[in-house]
N, C-alpha and C positions, 0 to 999 in steps of 0.2 A: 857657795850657798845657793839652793836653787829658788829661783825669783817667786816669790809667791803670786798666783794666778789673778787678775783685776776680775772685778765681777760678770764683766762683760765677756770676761775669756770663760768663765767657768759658765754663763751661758750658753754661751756657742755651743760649747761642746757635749751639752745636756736636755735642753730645751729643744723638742725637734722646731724646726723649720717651719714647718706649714702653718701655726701659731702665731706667728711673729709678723706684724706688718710696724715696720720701724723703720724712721721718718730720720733721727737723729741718736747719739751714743748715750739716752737717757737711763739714768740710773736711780732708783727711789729706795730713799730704807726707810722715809716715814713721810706724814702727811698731817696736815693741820691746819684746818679751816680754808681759803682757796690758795693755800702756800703744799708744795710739797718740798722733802727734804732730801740730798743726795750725801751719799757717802762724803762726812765730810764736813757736811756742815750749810753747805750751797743752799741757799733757797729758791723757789721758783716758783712765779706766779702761774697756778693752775688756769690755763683759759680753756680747756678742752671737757675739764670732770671725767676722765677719763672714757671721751664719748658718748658724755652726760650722765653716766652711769652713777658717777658720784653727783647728784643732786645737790646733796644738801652741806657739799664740803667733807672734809675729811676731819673725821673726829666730833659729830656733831655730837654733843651729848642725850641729845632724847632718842638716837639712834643705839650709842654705846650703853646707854644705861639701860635696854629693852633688849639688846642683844646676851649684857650680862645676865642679866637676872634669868633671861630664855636659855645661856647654855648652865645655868648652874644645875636646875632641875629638868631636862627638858624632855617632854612627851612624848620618846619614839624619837624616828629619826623620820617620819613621814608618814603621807596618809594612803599609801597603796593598801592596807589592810586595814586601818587603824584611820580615829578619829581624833583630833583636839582642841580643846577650845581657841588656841589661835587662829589656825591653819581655817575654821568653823569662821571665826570672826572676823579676818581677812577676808572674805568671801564675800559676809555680807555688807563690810566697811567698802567698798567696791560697787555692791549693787545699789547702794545708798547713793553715790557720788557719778557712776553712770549711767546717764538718761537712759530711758527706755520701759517697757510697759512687758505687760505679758510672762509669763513664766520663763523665769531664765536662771541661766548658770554658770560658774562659776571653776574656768580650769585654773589649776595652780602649776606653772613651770619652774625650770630652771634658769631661762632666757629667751630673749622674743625669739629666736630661732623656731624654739621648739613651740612657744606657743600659738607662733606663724602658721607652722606644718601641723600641726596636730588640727586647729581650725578648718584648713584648706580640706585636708583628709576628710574630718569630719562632713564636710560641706556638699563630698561627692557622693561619701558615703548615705546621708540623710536625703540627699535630691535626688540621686541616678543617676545626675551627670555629672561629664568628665572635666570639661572642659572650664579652665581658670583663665582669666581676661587680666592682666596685670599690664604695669606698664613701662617703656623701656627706661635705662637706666636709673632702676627702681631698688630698693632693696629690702627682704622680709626674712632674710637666715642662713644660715652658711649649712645647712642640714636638707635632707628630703625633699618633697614636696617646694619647703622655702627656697628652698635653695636652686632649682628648677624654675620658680617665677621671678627669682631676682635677677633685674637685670645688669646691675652690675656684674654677678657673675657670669652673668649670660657673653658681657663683653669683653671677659677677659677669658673668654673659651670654654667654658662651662659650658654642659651639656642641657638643653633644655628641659623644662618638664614637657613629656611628646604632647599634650593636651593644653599647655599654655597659649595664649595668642596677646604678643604684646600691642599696646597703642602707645601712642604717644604722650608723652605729661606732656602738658602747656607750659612753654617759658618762655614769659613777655621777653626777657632780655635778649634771646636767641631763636626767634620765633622757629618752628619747624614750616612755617606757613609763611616764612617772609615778610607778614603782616602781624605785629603783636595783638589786633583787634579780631581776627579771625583764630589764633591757636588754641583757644577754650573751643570752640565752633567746632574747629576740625576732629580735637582728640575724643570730643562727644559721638557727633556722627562715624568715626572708626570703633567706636567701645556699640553705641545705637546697631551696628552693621552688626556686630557677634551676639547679642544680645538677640536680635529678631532672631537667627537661627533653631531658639529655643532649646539649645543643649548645655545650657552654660552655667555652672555649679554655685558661684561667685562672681565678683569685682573686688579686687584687693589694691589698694589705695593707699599713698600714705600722704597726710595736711600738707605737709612739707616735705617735696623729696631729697632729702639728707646728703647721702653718700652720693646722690647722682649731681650733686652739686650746688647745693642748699638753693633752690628752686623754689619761691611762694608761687604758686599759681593766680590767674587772674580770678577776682571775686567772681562769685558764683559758680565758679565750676563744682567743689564738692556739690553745693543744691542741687545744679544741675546732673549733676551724676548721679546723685541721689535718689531723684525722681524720673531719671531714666530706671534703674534699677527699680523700682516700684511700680513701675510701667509694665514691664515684663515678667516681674515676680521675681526677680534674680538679688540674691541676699549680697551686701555690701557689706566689706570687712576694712574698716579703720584701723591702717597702721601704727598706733601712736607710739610705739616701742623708744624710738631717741625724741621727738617731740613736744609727749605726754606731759600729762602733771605737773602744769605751772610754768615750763620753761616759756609758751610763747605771750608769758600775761595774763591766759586765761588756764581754769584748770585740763583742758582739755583742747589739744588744736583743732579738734572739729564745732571747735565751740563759736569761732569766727564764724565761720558762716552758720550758724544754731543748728545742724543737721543733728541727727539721731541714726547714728550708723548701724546694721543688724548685729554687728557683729566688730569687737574690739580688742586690740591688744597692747599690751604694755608689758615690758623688761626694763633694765636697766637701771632710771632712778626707782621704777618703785621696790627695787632692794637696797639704796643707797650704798650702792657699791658690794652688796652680798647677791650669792646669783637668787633670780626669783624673776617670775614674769605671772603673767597670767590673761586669759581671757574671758570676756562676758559678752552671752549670749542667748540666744534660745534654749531652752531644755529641751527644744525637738532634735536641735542641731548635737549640741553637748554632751547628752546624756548616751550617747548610744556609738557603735560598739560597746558592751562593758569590758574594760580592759583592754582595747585597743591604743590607748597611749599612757602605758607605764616605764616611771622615774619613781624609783628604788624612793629617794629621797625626795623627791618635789612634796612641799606643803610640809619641808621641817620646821619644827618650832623653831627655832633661832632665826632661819629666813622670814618666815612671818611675821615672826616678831618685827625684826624692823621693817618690814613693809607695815605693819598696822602704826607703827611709829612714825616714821613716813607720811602718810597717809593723814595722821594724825596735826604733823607740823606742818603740811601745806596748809590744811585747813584754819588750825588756830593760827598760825605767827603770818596769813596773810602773803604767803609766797611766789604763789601770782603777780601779785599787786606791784613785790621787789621787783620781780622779773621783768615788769613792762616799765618800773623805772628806770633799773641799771641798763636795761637793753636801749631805751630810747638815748640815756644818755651815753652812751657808747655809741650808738650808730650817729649822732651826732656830731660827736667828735669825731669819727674818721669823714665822714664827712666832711667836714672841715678839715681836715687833712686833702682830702682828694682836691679842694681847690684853693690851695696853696700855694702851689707855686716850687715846694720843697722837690727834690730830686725824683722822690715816685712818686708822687701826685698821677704826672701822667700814663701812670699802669694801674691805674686803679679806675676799671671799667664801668661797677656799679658796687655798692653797699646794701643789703637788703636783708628781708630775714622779718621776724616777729620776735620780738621779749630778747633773751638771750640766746637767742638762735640764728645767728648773724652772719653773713657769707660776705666776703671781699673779694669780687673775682677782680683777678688780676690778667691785665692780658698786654698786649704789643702794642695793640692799635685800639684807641679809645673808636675809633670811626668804624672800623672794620669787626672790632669787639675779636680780634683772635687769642686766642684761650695762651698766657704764660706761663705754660706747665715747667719750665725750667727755673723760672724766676719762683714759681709760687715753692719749689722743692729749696731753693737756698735762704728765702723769706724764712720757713717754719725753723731750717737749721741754725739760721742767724738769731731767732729768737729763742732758739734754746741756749745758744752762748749766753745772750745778753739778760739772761733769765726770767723767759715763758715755754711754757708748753701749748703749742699750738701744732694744728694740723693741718692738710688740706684734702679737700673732698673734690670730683669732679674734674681732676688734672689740675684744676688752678683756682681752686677759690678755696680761700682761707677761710676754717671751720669756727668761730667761735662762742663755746659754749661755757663759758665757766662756770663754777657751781653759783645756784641762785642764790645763795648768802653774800653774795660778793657787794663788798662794800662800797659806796662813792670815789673813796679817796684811791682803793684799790680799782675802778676803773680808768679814774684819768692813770696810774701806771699803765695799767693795759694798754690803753694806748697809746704813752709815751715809747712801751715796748713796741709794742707794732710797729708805729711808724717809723721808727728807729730802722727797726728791722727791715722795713721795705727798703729805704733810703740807701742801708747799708748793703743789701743786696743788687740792689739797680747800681751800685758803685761799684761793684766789682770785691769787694768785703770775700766774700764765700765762692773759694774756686769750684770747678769742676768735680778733681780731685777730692776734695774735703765731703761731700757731697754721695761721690759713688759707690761708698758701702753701703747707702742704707735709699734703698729700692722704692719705700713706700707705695702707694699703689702697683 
């Protein structure tokens, strides 16, 4: 009898490659609320939302019930020719919710990628200049233009965009400046230096830089970058793509420091897990090429629909508000882990983050702060045994973002799992071996 194939083999051998960044042998056939389900029966606490993508959990119902009733009759399949009342009302449920003045607009994507690069595009093409100012190990898309200012890609051999010039983020924990009190100072005056040249199209930014290793910058820098960028005339583009909409407490992470960015974007939750992103901005910027960035399908009924669903539950049910309690108490408790005394206590460098956007870098030397890229690879594995889904960003700091419905009692698990996890890993739990199929970064 010939063995029937595990799902993981019938992967392989179908799914290309370049798609796949897997961390551990994770397997889902369903999902429900911040639990998902593996072949089988296995539960496991979602702490990732899959990149936050999943907001609001899995199976939320004011999601599923906007998505049905969107595919039963639904308007088209998009608005490259055609118009609909969703796709219409999404647009302006948006201009309502982000700040800003002046006649503006309104792109509808598929994912921050696209609504990254279409922005950027737009930004040269409406000013005459070429030149984008990003910064390093930053990330805006795995596409074009985005994909050219990001620098994560940039350091993993990716080609630049030729007109890019990266600066530095500021991060107190690892200063680039050797002084935490001077690396806001410095990444200013390096962004001030490209900016005088007067050929520079944009500044693309993101509240919190995510993938380069969950990084809060020191107060004041967005302001201050802000109003450099208003200094010069040079339009500013807020990344909020994995940060946005609730996750850091507030509805918006440029909302800590109260800026007003020219220019914004967002993917990920606001499709609750359906692709969808979008940008809002000037109509001098937005509107022009016509037909310069077409998607067959961007601005389907069914994706908008749950984005105005979406959109809808952050605002009634208050999910902000969740976000900067379960976050608080979650960084608390590893907190309180880090000075205990338990077995990884002493790898656990710093805890940081806003709402549920929460980073545990992990490293060797609490005094030296060196980065424990190997520990942090059997950490994520060990808690997918012990059942969480979790990631890491930046070679060694554990991602955690669970959906923002996440319950009290489901965070003190969370972080019975984690520290579990840590303890088990710094003990030698998770070989080499176990480990080396799965690449992640």
């Amino acid at each position: 009898m010939t063995d029937v194939p595990t799902l993981a083999e019938r992967d392989a051998r179908v799914i290309a490659g370049v798609e796949k960044l897997r961390f551990f042998p994770l397997e889902v056939e369903a999902g429900e609320g911040c639990w998902l389900i593996e072949p089988g029966g296995r539960r496991l606490l979602d702490l990732s939302a899959t990149w936050t993508a999943s907001g609001l959990g899995h199976g939320h119902p004011a999601l599923t019930d906007a998505i049905a009733r969107a595919a039963r009759r639904p308007g088209g399949a998009g608005i490259l020719s055609a118009v609909h009342p969703e796709s219409v009302g999404l647009a302006e449920d948006l201009l309502a919710l982000v700040p800003g003045s002046g006649d503006r607009r309104v792109y509808l994507g598929h994912a921050g990628s696209d609504a990254c690069d279409v922005v950027l595009r737009a930004c040269r093409h409406a000013t005459g200049r070429s030149r984008i100012v990003a910064f390093e190990h930053g990330y805006h898309g795995g596409v074009g233009v985005a994909m050219g200012v990001s620098g994560v890609h940039v350091d993993a051999g990716a080609q630049p965009d030729a007109a890019a010039v990266f600066a530095s983020y500021p991060d107190p924990y690892r200063p680039h400046t050797a002084d935490p009190a001077t690396v806001a100072r410095s990444s200013l005056a390096a962004v001030e230096q490209q900016l005088a040249a007067d050929d520079v199209a944009c500044v693309i930014v993101e509240a919190i830089q995510s993938d380069g290793g969950l990084v809060v910058p020191p107060d004041g820098f967005l302001s201050e970058l802000q109003a450099l960028c208003r200094r010069y005339g040079v339009l500013l583009i807020c990344d909020e793509v994995k940060v946005g909409l609730g996750r850091t407490g507030l509805l918006h992470a440029f909302d800590h420091e109260g800026i007003t960015p020219d220019i914004v974007t967002f993917g990920k939750t606001l499709g609750g897990g359906l692709p969808l992103s979008a940008a809002v901005g000037p109509a001098e910027i937005l509107d022009g090429p016509s037909a310069s960035a077409l998607l067959t399908t961007a601005g389907n009924p069914v994706c908008v629909a749950a984005g105005r669903a979406m959109l809808r539950t952050l605002v009634e049910e208050r999910i902000p508000d969740t976000a900067a309690d379960r976050g608080a108490q979650l960084a608390a408790l590893m907190r309180t882990y880090a000075d205990s005394g338990r077995p990884g206590a002493a790898f656990i460098g710093q805890v940081r983050g806003r709402g549920l956007s929460i980073g545990i870098d992990l490293v060797t030397d609490q005094t030296k702060r060196t980065r424990a890229a190997d520990l942090a690879r059997k950490v994520v594995y060990r808690a997918w045994q012990l059942g969480a889904v979790v990631y890491y960003v930046g070679e060694n700091v554990m991602e955690v973002t669970p959906p923002m419905v996440i319950s009290p009692s489901e965070v003190e698990l969370a972080a019975d799992l984690l520290t579990k996890a840590i303890d088990d890993a710094v003990d030698g739990v998770v070989t080499d071996e176990m480990v080396a199929p799965y690449s992640g970064w």
